[in-house]
DODO-873759 format. One record per residue (C-alpha): x, y, z. Coordinates in steps of 0.1 Angstrom, whole numbers, plus 5000, padded with zeros to 4 digits. Layout:
<rs>
XYZ...
</rs>
This chain:
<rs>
820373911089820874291099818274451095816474811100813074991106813575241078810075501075811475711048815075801033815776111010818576060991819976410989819076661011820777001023818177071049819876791070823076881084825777061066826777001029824676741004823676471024821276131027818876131057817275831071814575861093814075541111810075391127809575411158810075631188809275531231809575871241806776051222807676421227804576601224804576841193807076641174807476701144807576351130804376221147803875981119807175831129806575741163804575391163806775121173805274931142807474761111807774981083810174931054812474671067815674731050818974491055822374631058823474551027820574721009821075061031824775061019823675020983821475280986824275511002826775440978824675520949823575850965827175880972828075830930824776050922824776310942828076350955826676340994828976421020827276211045824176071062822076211088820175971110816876081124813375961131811675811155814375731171817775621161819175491191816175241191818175061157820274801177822974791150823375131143827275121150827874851124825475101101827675391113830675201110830475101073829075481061832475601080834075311052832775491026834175791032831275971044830276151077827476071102825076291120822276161145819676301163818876181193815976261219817976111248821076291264824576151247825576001277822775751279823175611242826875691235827475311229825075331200826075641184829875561186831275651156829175951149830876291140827776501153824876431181822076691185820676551215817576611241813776551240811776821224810077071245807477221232807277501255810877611247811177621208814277731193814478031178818478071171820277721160819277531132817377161130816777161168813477191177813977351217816277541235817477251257818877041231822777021221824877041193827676791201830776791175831876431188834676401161836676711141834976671107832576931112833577131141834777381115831377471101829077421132828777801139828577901102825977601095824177511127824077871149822278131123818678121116817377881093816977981059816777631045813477451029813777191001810677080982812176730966809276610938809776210922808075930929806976090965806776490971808676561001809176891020811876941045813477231065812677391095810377671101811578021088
</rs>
């Protein structure tokens, strides 16, 4: 049975990527970037194991609910989810687009992100914090439009300051954005 290391999941977001989206943020991370901003996601310990057909459920009722436009992948580390393309694969089935973050360079883990429209890739450094593109946390990481879906909005959505902070209260509070 598929199956992945899920630590949280927010079922709509717009602090995530461009338009409504669902953003998975998978356990475990080898690269431990000091100042990270998910520190609580970086032990290589099980979580919330959750099978592929249970993530798809969840996506297409987020899809129904919501109206999502895609799914953001992010963590931890993605690239450490050994079936990510077959995840990636049957989101693109539904109609919906995928962005990852990565800590590695695209070149190393483009096998595993195949499929994905958008990569922001590089290891956070905390002594070169970003100050002009959205969601990436240092100036050496990229914003890499692998596919045409979103190309069109990457200077309008990714390039100006972030403005963006959500405060999403149910069964859990969660807060998410970046810093303003």
């Amino acid at each position: 049975m598929i199956k992945f290391n899920v630590a949280a999941i927010n079922l709509c977001t717009e602090a995530e990527g461009p338009y409504k989206r669902l953003t998975i943020w998978f356990q475990g991370c080898n690269l431990h970037c000091e100042g990270c901003c998910n520190p609580d996601f970086q032990p290589l310990i099980p979580k919330h194991f959750l099978c592929l057909d249970q993530l798809l459920e969840i996506i297409s009722d987020a899809k129904e609910r919501f109206g999502i436009d895609g799914v953001t992948y992010s963590g931890g580390e993605p690239t450490l989810q050994q079936n990510l393309p077959l995840l990636t694969e049957k989101i693109k089935e539904l109609g919906l687009g995928v962005i990852s973050f990565t800590g590695r360079r695209y070149g190393e883990v483009e096998d595993i992100l195949c499929g994905c429209d958008v990569v922001l890739d590089g290891s956070y450094q905390k002594d070169k914090p970003e100050k002009k593109r959205r969601l990436l946390g240092s100036e050496n990481q990229r914003i890499l439009c692998i596919t045409d879906r979103y190309r069109d909005c990457i200077d309008e959505w990714f390039v100006y300051p972030n403005s963006i902070n959500e405060i999403n209260i149910g069964k859990t509070l969660v807060i998410n954005g970046d810093k303003i």
